[in-house]
N, CA, C and O atoms as CSV, one atom per row, in Angstrom:
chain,resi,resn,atom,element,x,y,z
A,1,UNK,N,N,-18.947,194.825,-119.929
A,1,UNK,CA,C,-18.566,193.670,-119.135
A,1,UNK,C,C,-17.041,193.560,-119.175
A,1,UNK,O,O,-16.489,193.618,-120.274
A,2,UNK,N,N,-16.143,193.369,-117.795
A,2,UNK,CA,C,-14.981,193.323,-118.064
A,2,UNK,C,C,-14.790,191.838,-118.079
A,2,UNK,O,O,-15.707,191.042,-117.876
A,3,UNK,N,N,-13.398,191.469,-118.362
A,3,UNK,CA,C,-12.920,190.004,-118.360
A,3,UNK,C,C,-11.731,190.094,-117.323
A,3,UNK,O,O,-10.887,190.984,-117.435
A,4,UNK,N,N,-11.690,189.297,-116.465
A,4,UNK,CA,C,-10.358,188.958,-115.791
A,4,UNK,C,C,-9.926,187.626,-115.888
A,4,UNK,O,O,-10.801,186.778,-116.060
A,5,UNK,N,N,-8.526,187.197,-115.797
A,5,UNK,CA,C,-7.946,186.390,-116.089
A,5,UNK,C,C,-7.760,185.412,-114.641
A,5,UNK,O,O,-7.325,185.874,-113.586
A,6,UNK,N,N,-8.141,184.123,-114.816
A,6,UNK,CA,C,-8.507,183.145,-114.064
A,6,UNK,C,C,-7.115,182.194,-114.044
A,6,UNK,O,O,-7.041,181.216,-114.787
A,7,UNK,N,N,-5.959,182.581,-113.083
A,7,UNK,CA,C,-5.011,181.715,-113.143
A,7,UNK,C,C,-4.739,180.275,-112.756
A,7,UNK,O,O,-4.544,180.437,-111.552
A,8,UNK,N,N,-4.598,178.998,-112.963
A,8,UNK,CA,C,-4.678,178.023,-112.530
A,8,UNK,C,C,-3.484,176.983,-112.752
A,8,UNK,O,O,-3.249,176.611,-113.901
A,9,UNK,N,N,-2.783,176.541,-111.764
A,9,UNK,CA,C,-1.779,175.488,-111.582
A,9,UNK,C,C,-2.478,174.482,-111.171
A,9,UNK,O,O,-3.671,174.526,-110.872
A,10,UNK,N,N,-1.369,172.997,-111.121
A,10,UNK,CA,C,-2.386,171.885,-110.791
A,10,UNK,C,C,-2.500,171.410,-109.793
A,10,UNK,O,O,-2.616,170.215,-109.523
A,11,UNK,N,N,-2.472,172.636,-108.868
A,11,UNK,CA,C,-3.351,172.461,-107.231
A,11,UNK,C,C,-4.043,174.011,-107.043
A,11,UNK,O,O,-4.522,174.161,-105.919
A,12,UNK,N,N,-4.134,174.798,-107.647
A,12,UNK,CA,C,-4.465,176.271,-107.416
A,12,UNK,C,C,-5.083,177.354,-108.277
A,12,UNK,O,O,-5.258,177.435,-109.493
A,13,UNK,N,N,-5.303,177.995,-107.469
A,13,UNK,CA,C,-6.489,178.955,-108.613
A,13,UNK,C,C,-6.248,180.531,-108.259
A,13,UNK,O,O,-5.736,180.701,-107.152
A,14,UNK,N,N,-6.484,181.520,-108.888
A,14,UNK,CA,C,-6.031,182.937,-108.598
A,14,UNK,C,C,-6.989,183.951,-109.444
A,14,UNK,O,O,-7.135,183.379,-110.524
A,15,UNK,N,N,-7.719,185.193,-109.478
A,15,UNK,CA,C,-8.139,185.396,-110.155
A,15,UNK,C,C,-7.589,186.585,-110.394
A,15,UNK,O,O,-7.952,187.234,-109.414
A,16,UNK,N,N,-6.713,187.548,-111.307
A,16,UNK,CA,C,-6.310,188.587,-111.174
A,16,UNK,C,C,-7.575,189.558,-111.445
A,16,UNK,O,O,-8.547,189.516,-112.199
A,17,UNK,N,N,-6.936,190.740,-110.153
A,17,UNK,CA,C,-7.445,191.961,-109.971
A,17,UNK,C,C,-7.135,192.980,-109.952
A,17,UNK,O,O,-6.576,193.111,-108.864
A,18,UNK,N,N,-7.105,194.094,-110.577
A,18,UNK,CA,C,-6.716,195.470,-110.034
A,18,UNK,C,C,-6.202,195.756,-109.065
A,18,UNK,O,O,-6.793,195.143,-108.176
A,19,UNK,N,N,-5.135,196.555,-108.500
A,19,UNK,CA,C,-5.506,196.617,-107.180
A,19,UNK,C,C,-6.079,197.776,-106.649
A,19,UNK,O,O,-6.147,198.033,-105.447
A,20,UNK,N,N,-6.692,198.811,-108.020
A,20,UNK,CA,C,-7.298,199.956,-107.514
A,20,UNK,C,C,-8.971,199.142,-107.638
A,20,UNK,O,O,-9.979,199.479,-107.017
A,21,UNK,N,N,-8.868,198.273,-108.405
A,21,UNK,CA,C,-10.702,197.671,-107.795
A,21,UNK,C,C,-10.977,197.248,-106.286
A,21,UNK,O,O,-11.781,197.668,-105.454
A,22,UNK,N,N,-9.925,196.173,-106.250
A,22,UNK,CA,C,-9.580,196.089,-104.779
A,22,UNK,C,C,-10.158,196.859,-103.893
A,22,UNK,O,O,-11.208,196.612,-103.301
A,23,UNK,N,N,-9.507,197.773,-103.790
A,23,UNK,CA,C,-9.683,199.069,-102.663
A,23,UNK,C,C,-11.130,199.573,-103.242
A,23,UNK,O,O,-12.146,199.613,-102.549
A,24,UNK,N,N,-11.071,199.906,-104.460
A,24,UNK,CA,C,-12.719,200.463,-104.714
A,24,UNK,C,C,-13.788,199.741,-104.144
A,24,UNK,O,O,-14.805,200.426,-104.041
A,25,UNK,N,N,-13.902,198.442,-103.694
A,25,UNK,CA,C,-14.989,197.978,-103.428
A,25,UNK,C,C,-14.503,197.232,-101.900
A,25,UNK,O,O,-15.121,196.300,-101.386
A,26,UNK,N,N,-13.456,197.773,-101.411
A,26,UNK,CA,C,-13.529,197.591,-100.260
A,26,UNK,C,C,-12.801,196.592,-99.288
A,26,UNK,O,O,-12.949,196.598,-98.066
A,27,UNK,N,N,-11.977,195.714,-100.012
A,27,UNK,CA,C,-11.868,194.226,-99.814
A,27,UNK,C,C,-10.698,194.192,-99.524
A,27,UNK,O,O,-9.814,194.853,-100.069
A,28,UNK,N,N,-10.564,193.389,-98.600
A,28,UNK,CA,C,-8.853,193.399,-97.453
A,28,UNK,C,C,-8.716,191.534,-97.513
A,28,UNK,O,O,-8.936,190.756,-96.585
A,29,UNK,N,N,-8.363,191.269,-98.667
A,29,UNK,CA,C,-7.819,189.858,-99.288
A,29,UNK,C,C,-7.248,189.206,-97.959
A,29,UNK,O,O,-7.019,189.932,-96.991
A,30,UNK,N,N,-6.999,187.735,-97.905
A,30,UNK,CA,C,-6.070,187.082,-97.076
A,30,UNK,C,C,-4.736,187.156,-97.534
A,30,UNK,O,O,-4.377,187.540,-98.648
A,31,UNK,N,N,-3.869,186.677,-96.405
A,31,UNK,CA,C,-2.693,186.279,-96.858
A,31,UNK,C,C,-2.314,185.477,-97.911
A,31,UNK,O,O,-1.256,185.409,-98.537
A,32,UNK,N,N,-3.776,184.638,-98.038
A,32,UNK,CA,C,-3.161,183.152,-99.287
A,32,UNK,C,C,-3.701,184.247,-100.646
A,32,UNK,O,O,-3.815,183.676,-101.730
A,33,UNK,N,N,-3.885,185.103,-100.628
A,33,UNK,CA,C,-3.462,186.207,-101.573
A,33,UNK,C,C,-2.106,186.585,-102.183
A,33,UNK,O,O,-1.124,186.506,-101.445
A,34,UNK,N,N,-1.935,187.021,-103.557
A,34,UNK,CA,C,-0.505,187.713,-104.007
A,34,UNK,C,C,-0.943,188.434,-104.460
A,34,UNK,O,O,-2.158,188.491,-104.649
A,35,UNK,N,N,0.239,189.630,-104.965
A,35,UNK,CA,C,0.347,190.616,-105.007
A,35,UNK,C,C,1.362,191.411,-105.863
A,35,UNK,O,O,2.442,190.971,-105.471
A,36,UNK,N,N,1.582,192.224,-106.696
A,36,UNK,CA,C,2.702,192.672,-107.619
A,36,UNK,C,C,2.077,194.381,-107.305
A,36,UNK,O,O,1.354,194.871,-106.437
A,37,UNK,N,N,2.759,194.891,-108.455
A,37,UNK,CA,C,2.572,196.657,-107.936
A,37,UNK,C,C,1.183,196.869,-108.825
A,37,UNK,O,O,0.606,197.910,-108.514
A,38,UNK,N,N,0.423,195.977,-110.031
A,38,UNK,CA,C,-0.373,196.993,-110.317
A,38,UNK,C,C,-1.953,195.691,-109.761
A,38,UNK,O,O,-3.124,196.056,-109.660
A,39,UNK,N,N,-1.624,194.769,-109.599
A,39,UNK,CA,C,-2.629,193.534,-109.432
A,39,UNK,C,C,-2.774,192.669,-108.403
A,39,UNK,O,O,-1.697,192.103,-108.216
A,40,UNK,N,N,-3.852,192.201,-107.432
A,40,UNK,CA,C,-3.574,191.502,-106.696
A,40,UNK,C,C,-4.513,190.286,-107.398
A,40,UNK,O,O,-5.635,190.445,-107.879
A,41,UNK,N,N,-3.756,189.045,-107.323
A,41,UNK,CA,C,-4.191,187.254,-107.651
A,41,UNK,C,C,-4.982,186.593,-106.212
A,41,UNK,O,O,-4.585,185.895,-105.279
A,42,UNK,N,N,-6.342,187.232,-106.592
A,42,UNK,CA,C,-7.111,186.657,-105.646
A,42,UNK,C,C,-7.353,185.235,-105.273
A,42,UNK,O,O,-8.054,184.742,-106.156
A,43,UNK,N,N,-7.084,184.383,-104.367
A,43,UNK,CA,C,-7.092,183.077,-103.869
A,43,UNK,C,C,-7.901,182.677,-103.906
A,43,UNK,O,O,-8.783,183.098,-103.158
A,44,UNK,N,N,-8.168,181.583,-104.801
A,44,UNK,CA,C,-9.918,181.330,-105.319
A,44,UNK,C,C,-10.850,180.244,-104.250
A,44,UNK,O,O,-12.029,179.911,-104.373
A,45,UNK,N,N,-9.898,179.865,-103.230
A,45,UNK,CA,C,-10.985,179.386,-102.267
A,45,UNK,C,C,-11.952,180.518,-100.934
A,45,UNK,O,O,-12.988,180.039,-100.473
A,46,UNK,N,N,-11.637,181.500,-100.597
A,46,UNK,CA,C,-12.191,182.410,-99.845
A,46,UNK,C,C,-12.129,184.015,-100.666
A,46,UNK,O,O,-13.078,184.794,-100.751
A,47,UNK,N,N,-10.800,184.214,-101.191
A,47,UNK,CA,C,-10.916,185.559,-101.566
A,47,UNK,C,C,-12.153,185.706,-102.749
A,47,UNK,O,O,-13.272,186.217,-102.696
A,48,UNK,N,N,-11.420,185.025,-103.812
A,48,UNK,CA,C,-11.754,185.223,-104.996
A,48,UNK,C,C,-13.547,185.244,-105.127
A,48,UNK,O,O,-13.937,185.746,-106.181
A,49,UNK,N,N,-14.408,184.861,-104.380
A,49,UNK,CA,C,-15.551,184.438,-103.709
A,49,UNK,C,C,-16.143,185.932,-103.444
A,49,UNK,O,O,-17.080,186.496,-104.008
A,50,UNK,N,N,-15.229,186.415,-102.331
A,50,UNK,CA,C,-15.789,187.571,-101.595
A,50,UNK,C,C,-15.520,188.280,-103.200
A,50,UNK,O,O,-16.375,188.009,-104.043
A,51,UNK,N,N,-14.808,188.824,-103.457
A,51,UNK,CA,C,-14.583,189.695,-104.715
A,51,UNK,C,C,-15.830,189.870,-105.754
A,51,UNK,O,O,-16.399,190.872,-106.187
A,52,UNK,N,N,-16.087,187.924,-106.058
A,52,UNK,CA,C,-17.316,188.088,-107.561
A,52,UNK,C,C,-18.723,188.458,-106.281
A,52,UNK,O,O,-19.625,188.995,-106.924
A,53,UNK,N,N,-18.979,188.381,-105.342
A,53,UNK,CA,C,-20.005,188.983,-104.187
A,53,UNK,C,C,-20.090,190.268,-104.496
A,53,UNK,O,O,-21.113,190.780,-104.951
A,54,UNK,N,N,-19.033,190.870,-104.274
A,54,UNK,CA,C,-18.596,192.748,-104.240
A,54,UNK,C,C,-19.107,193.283,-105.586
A,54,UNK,O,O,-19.523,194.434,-105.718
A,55,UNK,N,N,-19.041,192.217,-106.752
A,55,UNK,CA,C,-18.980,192.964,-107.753
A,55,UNK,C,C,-20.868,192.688,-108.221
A,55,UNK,O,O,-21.467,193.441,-108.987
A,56,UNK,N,N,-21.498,191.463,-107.545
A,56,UNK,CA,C,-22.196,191.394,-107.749
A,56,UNK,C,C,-23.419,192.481,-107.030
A,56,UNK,O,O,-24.426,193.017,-107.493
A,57,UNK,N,N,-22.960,192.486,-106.083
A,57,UNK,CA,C,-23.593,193.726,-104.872
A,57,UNK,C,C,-23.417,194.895,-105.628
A,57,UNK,O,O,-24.261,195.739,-105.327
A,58,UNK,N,N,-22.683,195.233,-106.443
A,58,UNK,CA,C,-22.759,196.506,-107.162
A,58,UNK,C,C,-23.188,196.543,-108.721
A,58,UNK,O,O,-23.353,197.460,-109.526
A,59,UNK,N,N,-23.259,195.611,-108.763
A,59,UNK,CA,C,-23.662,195.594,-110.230
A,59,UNK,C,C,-23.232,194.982,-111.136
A,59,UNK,O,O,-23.945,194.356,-111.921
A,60,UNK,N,N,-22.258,195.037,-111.182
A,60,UNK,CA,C,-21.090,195.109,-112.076
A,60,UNK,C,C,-20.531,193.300,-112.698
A,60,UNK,O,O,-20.143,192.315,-112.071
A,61,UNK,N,N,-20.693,193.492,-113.798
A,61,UNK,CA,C,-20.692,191.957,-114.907
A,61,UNK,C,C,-19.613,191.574,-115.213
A,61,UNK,O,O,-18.799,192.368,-115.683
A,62,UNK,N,N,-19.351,190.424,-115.052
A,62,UNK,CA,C,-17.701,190.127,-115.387
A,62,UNK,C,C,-17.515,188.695,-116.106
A,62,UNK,O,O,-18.263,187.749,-115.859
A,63,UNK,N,N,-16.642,188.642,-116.851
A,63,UNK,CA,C,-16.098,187.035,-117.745
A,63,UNK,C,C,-15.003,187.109,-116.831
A,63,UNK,O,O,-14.446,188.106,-116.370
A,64,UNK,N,N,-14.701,185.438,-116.572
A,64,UNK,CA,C,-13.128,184.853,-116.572
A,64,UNK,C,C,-12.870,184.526,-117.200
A,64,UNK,O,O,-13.840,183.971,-117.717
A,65,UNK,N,N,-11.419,184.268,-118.177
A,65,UNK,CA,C,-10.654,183.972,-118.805
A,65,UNK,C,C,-9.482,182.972,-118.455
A,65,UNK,O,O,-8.535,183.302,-117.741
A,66,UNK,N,N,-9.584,182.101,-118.848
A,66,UNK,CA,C,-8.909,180.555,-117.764
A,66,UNK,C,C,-7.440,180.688,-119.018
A,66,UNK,O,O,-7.180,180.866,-120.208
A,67,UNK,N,N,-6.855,180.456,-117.724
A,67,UNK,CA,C,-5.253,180.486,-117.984
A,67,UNK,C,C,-4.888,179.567,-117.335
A,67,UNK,O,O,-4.773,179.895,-116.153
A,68,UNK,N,N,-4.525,178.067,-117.619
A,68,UNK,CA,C,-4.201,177.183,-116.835
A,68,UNK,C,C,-2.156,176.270,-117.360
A,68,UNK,O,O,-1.545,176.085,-118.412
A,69,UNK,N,N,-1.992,176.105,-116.452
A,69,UNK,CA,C,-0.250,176.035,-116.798
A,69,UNK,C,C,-0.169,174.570,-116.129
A,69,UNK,O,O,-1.027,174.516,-115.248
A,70,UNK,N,N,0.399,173.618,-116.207
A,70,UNK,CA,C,0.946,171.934,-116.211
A,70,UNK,C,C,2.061,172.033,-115.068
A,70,UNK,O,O,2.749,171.037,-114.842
A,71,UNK,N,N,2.334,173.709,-114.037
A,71,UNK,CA,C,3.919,173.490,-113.268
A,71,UNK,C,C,3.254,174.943,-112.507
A,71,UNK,O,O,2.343,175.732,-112.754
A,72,UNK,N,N,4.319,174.759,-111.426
A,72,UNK,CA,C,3.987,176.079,-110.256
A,72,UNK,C,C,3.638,177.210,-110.997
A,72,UNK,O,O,4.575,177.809,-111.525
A,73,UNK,N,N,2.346,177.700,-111.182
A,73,UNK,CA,C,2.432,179.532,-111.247
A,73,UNK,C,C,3.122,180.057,-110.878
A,73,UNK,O,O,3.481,179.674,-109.764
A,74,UNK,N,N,3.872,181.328,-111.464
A,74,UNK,CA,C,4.341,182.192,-111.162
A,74,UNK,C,C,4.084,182.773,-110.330
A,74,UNK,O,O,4.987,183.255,-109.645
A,75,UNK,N,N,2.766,182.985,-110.018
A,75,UNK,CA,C,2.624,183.989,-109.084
A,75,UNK,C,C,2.922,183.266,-107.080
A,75,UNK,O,O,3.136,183.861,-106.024
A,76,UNK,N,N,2.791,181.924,-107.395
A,76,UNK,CA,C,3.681,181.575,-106.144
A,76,UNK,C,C,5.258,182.541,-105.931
A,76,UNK,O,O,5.719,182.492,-104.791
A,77,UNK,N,N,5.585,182.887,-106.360
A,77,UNK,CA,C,6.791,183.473,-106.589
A,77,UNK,C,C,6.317,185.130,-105.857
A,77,UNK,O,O,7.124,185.561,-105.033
A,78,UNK,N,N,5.567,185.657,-106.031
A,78,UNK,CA,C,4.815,186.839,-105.663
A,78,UNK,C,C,4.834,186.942,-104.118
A,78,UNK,O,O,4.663,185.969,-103.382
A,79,UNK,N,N,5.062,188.238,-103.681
A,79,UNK,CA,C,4.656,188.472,-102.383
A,79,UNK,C,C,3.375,187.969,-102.173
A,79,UNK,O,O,2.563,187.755,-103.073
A,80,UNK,N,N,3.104,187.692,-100.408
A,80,UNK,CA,C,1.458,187.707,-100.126
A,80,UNK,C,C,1.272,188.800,-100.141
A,80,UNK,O,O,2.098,189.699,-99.984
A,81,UNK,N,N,-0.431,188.920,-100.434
A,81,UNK,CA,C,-0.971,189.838,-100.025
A,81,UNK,C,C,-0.894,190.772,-98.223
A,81,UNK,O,O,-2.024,190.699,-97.741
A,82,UNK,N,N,-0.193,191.322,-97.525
A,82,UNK,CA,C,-0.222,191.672,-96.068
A,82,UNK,C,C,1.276,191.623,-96.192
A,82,UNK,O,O,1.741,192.535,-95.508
A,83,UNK,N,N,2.043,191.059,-96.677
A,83,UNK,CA,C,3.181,191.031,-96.555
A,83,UNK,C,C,4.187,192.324,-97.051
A,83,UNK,O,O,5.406,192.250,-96.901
């Protein structure tokens, strides 16, 4: 079972991902997606959704790990995803 890390500010939610899982299972994120070179922070109102679907359609078992911060995430700071 893997664990991914469940980012949360106090309007927002993100779930980091691979971004070679990403592509392994197929999934072309929205813009309200971010993005760095090895992870994309899936947008937990539509993306993050389709993603635990993908993983469930294949099998595959997963924990979140809640990371929650009191001020803007960082990853606002992050390219979008498409960008």
């Amino acid at each position: 079972m893997t664990e991914y890390t469940y980012h949360q500010d106090p309007s927002h939610g993100w779930i980091q991902v691979p971004v070679s899982e990403v592509v392994r299972l197929g999934l072309t994120p929205s813009r309200y997606s971010y993005r760095n070179a090895e992870s994309v922070f899936l947008e937990e109102d539509a993306d993050a959704s389709k993603w635990a679907k993908a993983k469930r359609d294949a099998g595959e078992q997963f924990t979140l790990k809640d990371a929650h911060v009191n001020y803007d995430s960082f990853i606002r700071n992050l390219p979008r995803f498409g960008d």
